[in-house]
C-alpha positions as CSV (number, residue, x, y, z in Angstrom):
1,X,63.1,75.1,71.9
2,X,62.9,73.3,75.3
3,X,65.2,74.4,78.1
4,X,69.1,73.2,78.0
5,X,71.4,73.3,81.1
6,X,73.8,75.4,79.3
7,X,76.2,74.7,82.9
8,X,78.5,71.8,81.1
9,X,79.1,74.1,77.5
10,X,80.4,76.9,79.7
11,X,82.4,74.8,81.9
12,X,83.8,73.5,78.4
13,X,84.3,76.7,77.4
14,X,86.0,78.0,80.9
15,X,88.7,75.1,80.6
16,X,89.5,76.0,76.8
17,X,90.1,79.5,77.7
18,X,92.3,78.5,80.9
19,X,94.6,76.7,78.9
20,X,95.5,79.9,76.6
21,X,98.9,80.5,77.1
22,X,99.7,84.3,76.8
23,X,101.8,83.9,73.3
24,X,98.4,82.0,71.8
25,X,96.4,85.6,72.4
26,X,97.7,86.9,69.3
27,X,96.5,84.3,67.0
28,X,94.3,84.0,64.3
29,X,90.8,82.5,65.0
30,X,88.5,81.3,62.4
31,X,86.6,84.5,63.0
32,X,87.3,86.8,60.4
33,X,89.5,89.9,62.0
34,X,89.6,88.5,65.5
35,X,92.7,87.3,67.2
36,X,92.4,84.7,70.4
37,X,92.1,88.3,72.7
38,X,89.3,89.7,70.7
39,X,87.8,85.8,71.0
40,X,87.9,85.9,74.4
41,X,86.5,89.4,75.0
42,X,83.7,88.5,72.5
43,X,82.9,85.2,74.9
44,X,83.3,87.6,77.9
45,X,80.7,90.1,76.3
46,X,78.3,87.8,75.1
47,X,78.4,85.5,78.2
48,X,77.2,89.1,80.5
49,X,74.7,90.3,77.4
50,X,72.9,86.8,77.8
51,X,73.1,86.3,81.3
52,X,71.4,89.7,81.3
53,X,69.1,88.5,78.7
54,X,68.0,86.0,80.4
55,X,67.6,87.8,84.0
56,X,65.3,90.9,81.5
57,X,67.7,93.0,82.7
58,X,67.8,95.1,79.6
59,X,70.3,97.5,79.3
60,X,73.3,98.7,77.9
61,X,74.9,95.2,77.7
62,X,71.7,93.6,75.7
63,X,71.5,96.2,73.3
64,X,74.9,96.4,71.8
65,X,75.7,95.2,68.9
66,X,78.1,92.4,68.7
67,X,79.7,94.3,65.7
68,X,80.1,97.5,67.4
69,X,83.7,97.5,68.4
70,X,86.3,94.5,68.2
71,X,86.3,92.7,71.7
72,X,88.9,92.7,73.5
73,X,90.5,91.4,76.9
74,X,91.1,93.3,80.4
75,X,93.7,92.3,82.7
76,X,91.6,90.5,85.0
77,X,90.0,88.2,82.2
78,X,91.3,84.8,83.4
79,X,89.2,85.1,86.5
80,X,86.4,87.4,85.0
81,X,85.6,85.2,82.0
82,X,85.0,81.5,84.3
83,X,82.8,83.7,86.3
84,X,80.3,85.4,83.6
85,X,79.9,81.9,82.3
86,X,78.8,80.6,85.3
87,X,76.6,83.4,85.8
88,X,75.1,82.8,82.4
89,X,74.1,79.1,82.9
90,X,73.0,79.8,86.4
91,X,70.7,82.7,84.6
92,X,69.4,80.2,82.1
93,X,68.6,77.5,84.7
94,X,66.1,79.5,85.9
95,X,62.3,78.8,83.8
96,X,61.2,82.4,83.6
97,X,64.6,82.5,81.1
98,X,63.0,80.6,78.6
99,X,59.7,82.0,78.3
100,X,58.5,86.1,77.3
101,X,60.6,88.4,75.1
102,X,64.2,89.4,75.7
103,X,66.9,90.9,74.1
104,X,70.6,90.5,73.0
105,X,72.7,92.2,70.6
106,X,70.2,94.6,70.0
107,X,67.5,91.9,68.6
108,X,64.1,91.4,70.2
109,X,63.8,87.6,70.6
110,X,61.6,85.3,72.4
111,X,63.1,84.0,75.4
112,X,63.3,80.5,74.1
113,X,64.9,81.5,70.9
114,X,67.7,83.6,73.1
115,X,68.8,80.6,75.1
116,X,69.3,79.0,71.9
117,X,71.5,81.7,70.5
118,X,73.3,81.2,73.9
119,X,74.0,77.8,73.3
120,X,75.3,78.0,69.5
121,X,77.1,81.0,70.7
122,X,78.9,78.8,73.8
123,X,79.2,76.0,71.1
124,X,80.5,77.6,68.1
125,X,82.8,80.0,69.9
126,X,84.2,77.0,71.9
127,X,85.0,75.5,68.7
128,X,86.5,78.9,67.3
129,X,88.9,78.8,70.2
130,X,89.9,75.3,70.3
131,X,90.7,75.3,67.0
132,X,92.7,79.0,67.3
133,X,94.5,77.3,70.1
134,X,95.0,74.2,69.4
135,X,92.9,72.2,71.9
136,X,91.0,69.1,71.7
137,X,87.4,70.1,71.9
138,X,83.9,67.6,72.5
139,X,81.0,70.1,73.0
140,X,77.8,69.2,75.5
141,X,75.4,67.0,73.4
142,X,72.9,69.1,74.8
143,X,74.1,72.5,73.6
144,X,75.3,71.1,70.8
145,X,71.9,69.8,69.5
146,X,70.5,73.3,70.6
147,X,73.1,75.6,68.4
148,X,72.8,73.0,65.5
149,X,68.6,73.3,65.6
150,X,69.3,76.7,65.9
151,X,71.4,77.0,62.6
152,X,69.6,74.5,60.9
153,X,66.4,76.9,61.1
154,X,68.6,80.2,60.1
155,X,69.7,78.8,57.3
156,X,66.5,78.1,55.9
157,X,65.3,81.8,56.4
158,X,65.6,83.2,53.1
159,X,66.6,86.7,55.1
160,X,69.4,85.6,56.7
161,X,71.8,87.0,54.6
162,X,75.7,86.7,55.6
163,X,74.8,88.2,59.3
164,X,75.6,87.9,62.0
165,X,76.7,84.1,60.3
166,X,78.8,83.9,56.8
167,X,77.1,81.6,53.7
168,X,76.9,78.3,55.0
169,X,79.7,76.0,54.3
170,X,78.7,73.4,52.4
171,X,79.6,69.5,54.8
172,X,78.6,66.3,53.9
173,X,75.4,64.9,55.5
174,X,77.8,62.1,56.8
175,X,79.8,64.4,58.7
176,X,79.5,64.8,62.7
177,X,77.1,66.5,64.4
178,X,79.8,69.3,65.3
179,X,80.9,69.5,61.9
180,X,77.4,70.5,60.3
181,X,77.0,72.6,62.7
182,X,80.3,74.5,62.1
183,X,79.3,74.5,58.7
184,X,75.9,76.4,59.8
185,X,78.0,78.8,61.1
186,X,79.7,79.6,58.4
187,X,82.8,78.6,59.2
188,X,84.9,75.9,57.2
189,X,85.4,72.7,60.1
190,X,88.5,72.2,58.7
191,X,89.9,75.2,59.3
192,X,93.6,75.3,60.9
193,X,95.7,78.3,62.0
């Protein structure tokens, strides 16, 4: 896995969450028990757990689960969320990101392997809340082709199992890019609230 600029996902992702009007934060998302609050706190969570990731700055935010509790939001989200994106791609832009062993989530990984969960996690969770919220959504080439390459190798590892991803949903080779990827995930891409 070469390096990605994961700065235009998170911007993506930043401007979805912007437009979330305070009745959408009770919503259903395509993740399973999660409403558009505990989809935001997730992003929130995992955008400081990779940054630290990729800083090695291993702690108490790199080794939680992201099962152990259901996320949720703080008052100040709307301006702490834009911010611990940007601090997550500035971390990643940085080459020492990529390379050694890290950890997120409580998973040893190699560096390279993190910045790709990053960028599936940027991409897929993007899609989770445009689709929650109704929003028109176009994720980064670039991170896309990262969180599909990503899922394309999980699913062919016979351990996989149903996490942290559900079965994959079965798509049509035709389908887009963003669709196969979706269905990587686990997730149905033509899910609706």
């Amino acid at each position: 896995m070469s390096m990605v600029d994961l700065g235009p996902q998170a911007r993506i992702v930043a401007r979805l969450a912007e437009s979330v009007a305070d009745e959408r934060l009770t919503a259903a998302t395509p993740c399973p028990d999660l409403a558009v609050r505990n989809l935001l706190g997730h992003i929130l969570h995992l955008s400081v757990a990779f940054r630290d990731a990729a800083r090695k700055d291993l702690g108490a935010t790199t080794d939680t689960r992201p099962d152990a509790a259901v996320p949720d939001i703080g008052p100040g989200w709307c301006e702490d969320l834009p911010k611990a994106l940007d601090d997550l791609a500035d971390a990643w832009r940085d080459p020492a990101a990529w390379t050694g062993a890290t950890r997120a989530g409580g998973v040893d990984l190699p560096g390279a392997v993190a910045g790709a969960v990053a960028a599936e996690e940027l991409v897929v969770h993007g899609w989770d809340l445009a689709r929650a919220t109704g929003q028109p959504y176009e994720p980064d080439p670039a991170a896309l082709e990262a969180a599909h390459g990503f899922l394309a190798a999980a699913a062919d590892d016979p351990s996989r199992g149903d996490a942290p991803f559900g079965p994959v949903v079965s798509v049509p080779p035709t389908a887009s890019l963003l669709d196969r990827t979706i269905g990587l995930s686990g997730r149905d891409p033509g899910w609706r609230p």
